[in-house]
C-alpha positions as CSV (number, residue, x, y, z in Angstrom):
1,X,24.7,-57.3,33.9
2,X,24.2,-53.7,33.4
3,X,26.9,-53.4,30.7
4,X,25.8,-56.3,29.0
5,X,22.4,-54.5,28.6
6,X,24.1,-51.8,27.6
7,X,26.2,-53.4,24.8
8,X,22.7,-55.3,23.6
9,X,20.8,-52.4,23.4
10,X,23.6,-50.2,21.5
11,X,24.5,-53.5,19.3
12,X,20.7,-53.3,18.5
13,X,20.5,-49.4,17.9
14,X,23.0,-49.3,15.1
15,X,21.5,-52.9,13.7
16,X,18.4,-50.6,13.4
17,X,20.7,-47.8,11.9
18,X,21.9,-49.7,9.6
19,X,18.2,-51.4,8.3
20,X,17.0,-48.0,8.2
21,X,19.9,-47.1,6.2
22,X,19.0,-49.7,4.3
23,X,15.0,-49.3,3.9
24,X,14.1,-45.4,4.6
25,X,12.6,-43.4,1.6
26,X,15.2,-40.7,1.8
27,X,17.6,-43.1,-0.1
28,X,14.5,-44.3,-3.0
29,X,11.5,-42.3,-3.3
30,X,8.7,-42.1,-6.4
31,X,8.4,-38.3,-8.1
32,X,5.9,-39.1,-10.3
33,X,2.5,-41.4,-9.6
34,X,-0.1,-41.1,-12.5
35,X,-1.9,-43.3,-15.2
36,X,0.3,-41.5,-17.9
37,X,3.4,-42.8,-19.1
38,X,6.2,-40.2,-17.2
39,X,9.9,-40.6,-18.8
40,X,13.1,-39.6,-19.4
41,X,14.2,-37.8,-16.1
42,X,17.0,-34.9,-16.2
43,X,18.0,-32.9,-13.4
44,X,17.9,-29.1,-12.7
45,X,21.5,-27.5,-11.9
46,X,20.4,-27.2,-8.4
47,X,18.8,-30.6,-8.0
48,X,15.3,-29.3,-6.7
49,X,13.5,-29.9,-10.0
50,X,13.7,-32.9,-12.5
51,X,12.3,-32.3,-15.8
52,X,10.6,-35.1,-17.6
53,X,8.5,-36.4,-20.9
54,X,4.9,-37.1,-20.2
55,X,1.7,-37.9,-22.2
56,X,-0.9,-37.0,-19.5
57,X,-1.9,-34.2,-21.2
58,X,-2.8,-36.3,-24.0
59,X,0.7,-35.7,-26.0
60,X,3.5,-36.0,-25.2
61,X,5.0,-32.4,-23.7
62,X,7.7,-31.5,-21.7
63,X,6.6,-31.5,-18.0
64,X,8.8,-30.5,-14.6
65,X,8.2,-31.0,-11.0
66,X,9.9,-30.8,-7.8
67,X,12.7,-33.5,-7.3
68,X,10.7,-34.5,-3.8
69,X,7.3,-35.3,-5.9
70,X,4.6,-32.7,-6.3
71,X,2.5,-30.8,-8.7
72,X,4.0,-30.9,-12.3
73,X,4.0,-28.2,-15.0
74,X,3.6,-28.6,-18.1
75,X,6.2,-26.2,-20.1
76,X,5.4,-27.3,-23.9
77,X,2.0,-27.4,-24.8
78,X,1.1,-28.7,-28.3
79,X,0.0,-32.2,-30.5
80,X,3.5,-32.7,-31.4
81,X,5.6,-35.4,-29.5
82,X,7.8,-33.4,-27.0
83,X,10.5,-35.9,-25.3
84,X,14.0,-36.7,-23.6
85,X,14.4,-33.3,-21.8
86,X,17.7,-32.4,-20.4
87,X,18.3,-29.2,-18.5
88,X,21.2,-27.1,-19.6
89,X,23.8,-26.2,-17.3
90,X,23.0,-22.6,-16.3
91,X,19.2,-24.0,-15.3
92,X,17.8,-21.3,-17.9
93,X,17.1,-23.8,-21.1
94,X,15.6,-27.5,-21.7
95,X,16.7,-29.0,-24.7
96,X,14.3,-31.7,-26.0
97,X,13.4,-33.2,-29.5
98,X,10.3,-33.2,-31.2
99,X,8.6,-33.4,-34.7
100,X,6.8,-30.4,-34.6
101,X,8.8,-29.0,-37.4
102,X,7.9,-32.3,-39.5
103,X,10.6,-34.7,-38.9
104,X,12.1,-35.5,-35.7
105,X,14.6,-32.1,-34.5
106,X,16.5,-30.7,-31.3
107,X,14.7,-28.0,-29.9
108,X,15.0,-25.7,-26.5
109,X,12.9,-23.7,-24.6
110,X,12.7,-21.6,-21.6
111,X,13.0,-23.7,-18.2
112,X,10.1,-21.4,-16.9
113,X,8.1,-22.2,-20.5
114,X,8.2,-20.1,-23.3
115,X,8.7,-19.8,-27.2
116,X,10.7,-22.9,-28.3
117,X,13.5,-22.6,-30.2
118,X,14.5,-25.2,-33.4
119,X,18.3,-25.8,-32.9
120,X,19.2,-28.4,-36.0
121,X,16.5,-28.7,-39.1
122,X,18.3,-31.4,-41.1
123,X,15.8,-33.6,-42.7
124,X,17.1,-36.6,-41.0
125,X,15.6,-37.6,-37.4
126,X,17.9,-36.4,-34.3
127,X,17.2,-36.9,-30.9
128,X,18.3,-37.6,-27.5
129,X,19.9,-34.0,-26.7
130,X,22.9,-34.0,-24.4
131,X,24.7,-30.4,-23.0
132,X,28.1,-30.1,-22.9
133,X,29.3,-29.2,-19.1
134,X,29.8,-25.7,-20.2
135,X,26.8,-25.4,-21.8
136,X,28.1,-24.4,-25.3
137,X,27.5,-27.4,-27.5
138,X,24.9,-30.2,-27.7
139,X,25.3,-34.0,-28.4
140,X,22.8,-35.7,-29.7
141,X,22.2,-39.1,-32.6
142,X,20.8,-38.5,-35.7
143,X,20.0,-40.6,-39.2
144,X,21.4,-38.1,-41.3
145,X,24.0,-40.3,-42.5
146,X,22.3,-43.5,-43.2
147,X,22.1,-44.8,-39.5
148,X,22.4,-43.4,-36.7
149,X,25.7,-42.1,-35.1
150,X,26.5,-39.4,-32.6
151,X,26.9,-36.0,-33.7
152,X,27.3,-32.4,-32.0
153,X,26.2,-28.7,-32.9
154,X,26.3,-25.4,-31.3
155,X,24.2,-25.5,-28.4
156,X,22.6,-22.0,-30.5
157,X,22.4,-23.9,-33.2
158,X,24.4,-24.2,-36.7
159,X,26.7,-27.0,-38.1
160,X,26.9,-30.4,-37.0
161,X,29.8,-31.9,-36.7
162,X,29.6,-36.0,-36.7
163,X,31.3,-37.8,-33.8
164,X,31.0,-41.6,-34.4
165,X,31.0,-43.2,-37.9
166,X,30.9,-46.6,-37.3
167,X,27.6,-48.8,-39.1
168,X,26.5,-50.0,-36.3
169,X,23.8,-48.1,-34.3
170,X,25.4,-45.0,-32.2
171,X,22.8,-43.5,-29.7
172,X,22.1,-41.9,-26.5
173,X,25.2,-39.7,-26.0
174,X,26.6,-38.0,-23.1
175,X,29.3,-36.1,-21.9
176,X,32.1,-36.1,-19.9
177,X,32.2,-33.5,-17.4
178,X,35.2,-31.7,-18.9
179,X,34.0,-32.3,-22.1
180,X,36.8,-34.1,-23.9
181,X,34.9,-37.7,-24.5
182,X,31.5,-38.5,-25.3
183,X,29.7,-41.5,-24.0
184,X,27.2,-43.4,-25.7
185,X,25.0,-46.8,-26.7
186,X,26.5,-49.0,-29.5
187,X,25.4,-52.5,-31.2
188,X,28.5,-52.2,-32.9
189,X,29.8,-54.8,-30.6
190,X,26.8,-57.7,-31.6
191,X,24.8,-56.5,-28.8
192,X,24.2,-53.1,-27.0
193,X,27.7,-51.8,-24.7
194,X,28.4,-48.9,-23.5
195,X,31.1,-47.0,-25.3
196,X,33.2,-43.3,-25.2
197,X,35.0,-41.6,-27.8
198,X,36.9,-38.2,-28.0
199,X,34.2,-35.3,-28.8
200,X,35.6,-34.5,-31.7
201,X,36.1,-37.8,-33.4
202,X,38.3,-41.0,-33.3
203,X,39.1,-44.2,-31.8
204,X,36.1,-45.8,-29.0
205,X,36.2,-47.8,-26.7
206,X,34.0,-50.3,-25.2
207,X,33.7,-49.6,-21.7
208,X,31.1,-52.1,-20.3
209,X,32.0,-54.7,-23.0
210,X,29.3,-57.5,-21.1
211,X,27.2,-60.1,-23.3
212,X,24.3,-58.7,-21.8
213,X,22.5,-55.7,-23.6
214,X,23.7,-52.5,-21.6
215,X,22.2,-49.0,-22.8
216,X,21.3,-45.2,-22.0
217,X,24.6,-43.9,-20.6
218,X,24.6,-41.2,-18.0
219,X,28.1,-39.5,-17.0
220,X,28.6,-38.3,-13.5
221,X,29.3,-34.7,-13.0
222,X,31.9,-35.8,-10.6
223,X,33.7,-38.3,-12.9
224,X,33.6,-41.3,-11.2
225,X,31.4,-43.7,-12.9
226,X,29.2,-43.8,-15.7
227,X,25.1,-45.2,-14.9
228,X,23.6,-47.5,-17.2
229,X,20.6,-49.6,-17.6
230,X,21.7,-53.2,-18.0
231,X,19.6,-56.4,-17.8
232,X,22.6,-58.1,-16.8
233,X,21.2,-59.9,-13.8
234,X,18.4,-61.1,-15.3
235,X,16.0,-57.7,-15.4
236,X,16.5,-54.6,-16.1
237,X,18.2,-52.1,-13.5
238,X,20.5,-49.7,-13.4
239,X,24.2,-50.0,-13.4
240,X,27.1,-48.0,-12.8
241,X,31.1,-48.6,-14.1
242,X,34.2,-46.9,-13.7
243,X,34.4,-44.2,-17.2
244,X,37.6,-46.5,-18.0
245,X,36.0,-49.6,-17.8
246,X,36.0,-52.0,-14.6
247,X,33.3,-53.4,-12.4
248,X,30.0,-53.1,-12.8
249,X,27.6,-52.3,-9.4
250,X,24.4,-53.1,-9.6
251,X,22.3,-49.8,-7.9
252,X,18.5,-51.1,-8.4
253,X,17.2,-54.8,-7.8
254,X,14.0,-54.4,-7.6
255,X,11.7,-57.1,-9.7
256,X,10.0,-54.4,-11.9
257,X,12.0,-52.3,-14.8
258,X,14.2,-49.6,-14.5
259,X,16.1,-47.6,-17.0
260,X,16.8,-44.3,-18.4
261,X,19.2,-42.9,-15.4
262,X,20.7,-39.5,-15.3
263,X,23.1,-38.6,-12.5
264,X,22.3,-35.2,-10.6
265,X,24.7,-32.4,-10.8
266,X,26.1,-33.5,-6.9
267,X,26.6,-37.0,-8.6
268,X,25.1,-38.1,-5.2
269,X,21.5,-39.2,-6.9
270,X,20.2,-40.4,-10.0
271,X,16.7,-40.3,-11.4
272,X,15.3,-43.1,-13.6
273,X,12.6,-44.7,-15.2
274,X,10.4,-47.6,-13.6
275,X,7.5,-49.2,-13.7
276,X,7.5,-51.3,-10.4
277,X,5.0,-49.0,-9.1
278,X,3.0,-50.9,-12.1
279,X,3.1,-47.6,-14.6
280,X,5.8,-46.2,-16.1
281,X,7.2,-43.3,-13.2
282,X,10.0,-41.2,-12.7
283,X,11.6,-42.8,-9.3
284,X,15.0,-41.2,-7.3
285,X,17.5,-43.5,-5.8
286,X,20.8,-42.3,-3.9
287,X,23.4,-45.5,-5.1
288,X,25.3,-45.1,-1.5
289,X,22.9,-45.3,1.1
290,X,23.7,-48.5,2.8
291,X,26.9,-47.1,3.9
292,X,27.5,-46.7,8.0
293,X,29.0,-43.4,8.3
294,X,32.8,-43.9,10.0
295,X,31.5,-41.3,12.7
296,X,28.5,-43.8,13.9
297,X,31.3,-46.9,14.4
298,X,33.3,-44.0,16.0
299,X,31.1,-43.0,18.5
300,X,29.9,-46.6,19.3
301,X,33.5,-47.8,20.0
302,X,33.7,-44.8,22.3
303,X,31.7,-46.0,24.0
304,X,33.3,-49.2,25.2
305,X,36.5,-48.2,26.0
């Protein structure tokens, strides 16, 4: 009778392991709870900061807070529109667009705030900055051509060089980690897939290539899979795929909307957009936290032999 208790009570233990696994914030937390509409998450190098877009200081700035939620700081400050941060590499520079030349530009400025710098001053509209892994170039989509395609300068600035040439609309770009291919959102397909292409120019290839509309690519530093926003099941969550193409997992399910993900440099978390909390918030969400550890199982069969 004994051992039967025993097995119940340890058969319950890692059923309550595995629900907690399942349910406990430290797999899906909020970072950001305000009226204000807080977007476009990006990750510091050592994953305790995400940088974000946010108009609660009345325009929109360039804001950053710690990755576990907490007091934000503003690190632009003016009436222009300041959005879709992304931390460089080394952790010293945000890159970011904003029309505060005029027109729509890539611009970077200190992580700690500071004087911002204008990297491209074409008289099209670019946005969406992306760094290369190394930190020496910048990807970003631009009109300059007639529509917009994906195009890459100097991370200091100087010339663009185009990437994707195809009519259709080419946005959101990002980078492989060893820089050789460049993810990004294309219509070019009738609706919106994920596709990559070489950096430097060529052939893409649809790698989501799903009726549904799939958008805002985010590469993983550690290669494995690219996250995407998809409203293939019905609302919109994010996604990830194999880089080569494959099968989709679905990461979020949650009834609200989520979008915008960007994978942290451990590739073990990614922030996104949502609005489930009923505003528009930065949330965190780590895709493989249902998983039993092979060490619990382990110790639990130890225990009946």
């Amino acid at each position: 009778m004994n051992k039967i208790a025993t097995y119940i009570t340890l058969l319950l233990t890692v059923i309550g392991i595995f629900v907690t696994a399942a349910t406990a914030t430290d797999w899906l937390w909020q970072v950001t709870d305000t009226i204000h509409a807080d977007g476009e998450p990006s990750w510091s190098p050592d994953g305790t900061m995400i940088t974000f877009s946010s108009d609660r200081g009345g325009f929109f700035d360039i804001w950053v807070i710690p990755a576990g939620g907490g007091t934000a700081t503003p690190i632009t400050n003016n009436t222009a529109t300041d959005a879709c941060p992304y931390w460089s590499p080394d952790g010293t520079t945000i890159a970011y667009h904003s029309d505060a030349g005029g027109n729509n530009d890539i611009w970077t400025v200190p992580a700690g705030g500071g004087t911002p710098t204008q990297v491209t001053t074409d008289p099209g509209d670019d946005y969406d900055p992306c760094w290369s892994a190394d930190g020496t170039s910048i990807a970003f989509d631009s009109n300059r051509s007639g529509n917009y395609d994906v195009w890459v300068i100097p991370a200091g600035g100087g010339t663009a060089v185009q990437v994707t040439t195809d009519p259709a609309e080419d946005v959101h770009p990002t980078w492989s980690p060893d820089g050789a291919t460049i993810a990004f959102e294309s219509d070019r397909s009738g609706n919106h897939d994920i596709w990559a292409i070489p950096a430097g120019g060529g052939t893409a290839v649809n790698v989501t290539a799903d009726p549904s509309q799939d958008t805002r690519p985010s590469w993983a530093p550690d290669d494995t899979n690219i996250a995407f926003a998809s409203d293939r099941s019905g609302g919109e969550d994010i996604w990830t795929i194999p880089p080569g193409g494959g099968t989709a997992v679905q990461i979020t399910t949650d009834d609200g909307s989520d979008w915008f993900p960007r994978w942290s440099h451990c590739s073990t978390k990614i922030a996104f957009n949502s609005d489930r909390s009923g505003n528009e918030d930065i949330w965190v969400i780590v895709p493989n936290h249902a998983v039993i550890e092979p060490a619990s199982l382990g110790n639990l069969k130890a225990m009946f032999r």
